[in-house]
N, C-alpha and C positions, 0 to 999 in steps of 0.2 A: 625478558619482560616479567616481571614481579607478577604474580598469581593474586587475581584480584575476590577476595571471597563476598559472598551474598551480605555479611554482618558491612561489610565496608563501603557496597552499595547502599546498602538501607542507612546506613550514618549518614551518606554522603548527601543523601535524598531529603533525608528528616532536617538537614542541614541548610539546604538548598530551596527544597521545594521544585525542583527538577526532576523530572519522568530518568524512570530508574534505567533504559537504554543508555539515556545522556549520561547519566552520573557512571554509567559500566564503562563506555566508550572513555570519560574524563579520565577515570582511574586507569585506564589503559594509555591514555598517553603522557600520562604524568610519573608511570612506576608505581600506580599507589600511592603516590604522596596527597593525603588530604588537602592540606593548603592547596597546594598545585591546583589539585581538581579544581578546587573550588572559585579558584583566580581562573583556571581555563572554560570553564560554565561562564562565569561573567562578561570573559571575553565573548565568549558566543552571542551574549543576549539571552541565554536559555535560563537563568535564575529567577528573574523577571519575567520572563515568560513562563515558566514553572504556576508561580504564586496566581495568574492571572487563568489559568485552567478549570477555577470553580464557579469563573464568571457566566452570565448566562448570555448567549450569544442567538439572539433571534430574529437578528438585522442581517443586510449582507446582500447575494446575488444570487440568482439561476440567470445562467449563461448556456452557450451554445458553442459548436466547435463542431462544420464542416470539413472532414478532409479533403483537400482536392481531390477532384474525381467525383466527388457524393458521395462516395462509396461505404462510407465510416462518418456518422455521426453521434456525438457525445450531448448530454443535457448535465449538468450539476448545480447543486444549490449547497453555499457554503457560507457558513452564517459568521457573522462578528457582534459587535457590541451595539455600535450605534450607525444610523443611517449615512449621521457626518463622513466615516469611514469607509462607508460603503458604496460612495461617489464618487471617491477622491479616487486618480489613478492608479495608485499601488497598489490597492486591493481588486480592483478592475483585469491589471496585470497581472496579478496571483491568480485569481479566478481560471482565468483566459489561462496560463500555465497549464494547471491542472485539468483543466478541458483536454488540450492536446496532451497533455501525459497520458489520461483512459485512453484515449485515441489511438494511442502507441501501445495500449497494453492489453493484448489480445487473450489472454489469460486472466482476469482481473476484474471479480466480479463484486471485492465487498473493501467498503472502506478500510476497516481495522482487521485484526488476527481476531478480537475478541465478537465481531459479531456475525462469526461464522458458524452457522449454526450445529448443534450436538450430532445431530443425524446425519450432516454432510461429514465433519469428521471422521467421525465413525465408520461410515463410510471409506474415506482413505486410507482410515488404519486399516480394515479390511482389505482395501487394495494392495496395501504393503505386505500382510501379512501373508496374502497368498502367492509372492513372489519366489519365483525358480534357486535365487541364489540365497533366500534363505533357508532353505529345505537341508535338514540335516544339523542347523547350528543350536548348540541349548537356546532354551526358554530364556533364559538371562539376557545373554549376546542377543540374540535376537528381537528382543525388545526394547533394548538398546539404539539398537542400528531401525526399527521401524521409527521409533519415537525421534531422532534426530530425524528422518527421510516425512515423517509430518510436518513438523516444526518448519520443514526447509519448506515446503509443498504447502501449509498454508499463507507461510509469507507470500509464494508468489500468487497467492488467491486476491492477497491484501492490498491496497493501493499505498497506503501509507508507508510500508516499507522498501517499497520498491526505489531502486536507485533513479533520481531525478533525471530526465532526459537533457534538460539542456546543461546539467551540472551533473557526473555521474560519481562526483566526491562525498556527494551528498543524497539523501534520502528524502524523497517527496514530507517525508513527518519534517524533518532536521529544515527544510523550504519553510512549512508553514510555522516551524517554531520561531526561525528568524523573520519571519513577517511580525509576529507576535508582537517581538522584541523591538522593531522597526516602527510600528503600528501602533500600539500602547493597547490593544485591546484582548482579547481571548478570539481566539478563529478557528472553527470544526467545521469541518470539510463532511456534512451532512448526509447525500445520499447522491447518486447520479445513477444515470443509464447509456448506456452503449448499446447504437443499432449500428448493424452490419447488414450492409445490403442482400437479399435472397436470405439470410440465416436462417434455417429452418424451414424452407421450402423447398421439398423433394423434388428434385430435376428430372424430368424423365431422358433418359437416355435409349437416345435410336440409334437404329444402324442402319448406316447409306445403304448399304447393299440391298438389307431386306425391303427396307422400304421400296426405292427403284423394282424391284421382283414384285412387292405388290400391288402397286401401280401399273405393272404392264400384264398383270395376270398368271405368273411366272410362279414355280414353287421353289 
């Protein structure tokens, strides 16, 4: 596979107008051939849906998403362009999707990699960096191998790049870009919450034994 560099993504992007993942992934299945890429973007719908990212999108849904049981509930609000769109079933069906995706993702607490915030990072890096097997490697390697072990660690913070549950070829982003494409409009997947039943309420934990002994007066 032909070594795809950063100058040949940003061509491909400036070209395009395609989120620079898509135009990485193009060039990787084409061997780097520009043309290629640029016929395999098209094919996706993701060209068009590129150019259509600066739109403003303040239309749309807050949906809901029971898992059976109760036990896991999701709330999201995911905007589009116009109301027309946001009646229509397909974008209904998208929504609903990505409800049950948070639902399925019990790790996964912020829509994008970029709006996680400095301090939580930082944080991780910290956690990385106090790890048993890296003790002993230079400064170099070692910073190395933490900053790959972030990168992989706040993907799975991120909703957007998680691999789609009912399609696991494809990426919850790569879902909503072909909606995009499908749709004619611009659609960002705004903000949601996930409850889990009891989260964060301390269980007290008893023991038969003792109890029984204190109930009959017993030590």
């Amino acid at each position: 596979m032909a070594q795809i560099s950063a100058q040949l993504v940003k061509e491909l992007r400036e070209k395009t107008g395609a989120g620079m993942m898509d135009c990485k992934k193009a060039l990787a299945e084409t061997d780097g051939d520009m043309t290629k890429a640029v016929e395999w973007l098209r094919q996706k719908g993701i060209t068009a849906a590129g150019k259509k990212q600066g739109r403003v999108a303040a239309e749309g849904l807050v949906d809901s998403y029971i898992h059976t049981g109760g036990r896991i509930g999701v709330l999201v609000e995911v905007n589009c362009e116009t109301d027309f769109v946001a009646r229509g079933d397909d974008f209904k069906e998208l929504v609903r999707n990505i409800a049950m995706q948070i639902a399925a993702c019990p790790n996964v607490d912020y829509v994008r990699v970029e709006d996680i915030p400095e301090e939580v990072a930082a944080k991780e890096k910290e956690i990385e960096m106090g790890r048993d097997d890296l003790a002993g490697k230079p400064d170099n390697i070692k910073e190395k191998i933490v900053q790959g072990r972030i990168e992989k660690r706040l993907k799975e913070m991120s909703l957007l790049p998680q691999p789609y549950v009912k399609d696991q070829s494809i990426t919850v982003e790569e879902l909503v870009t072909q909606s995009v494409a499908k749709l004619g409009e611009n659609i960002q997947i705004r903000r949601f919450v996930r409850f889990v039943l009891g989260e964060g309420i301390e269980k007290q934990e008893s023991n038969f034994a003792e109890e029984v002994a204190a109930q009959t007066g017993q030590k």
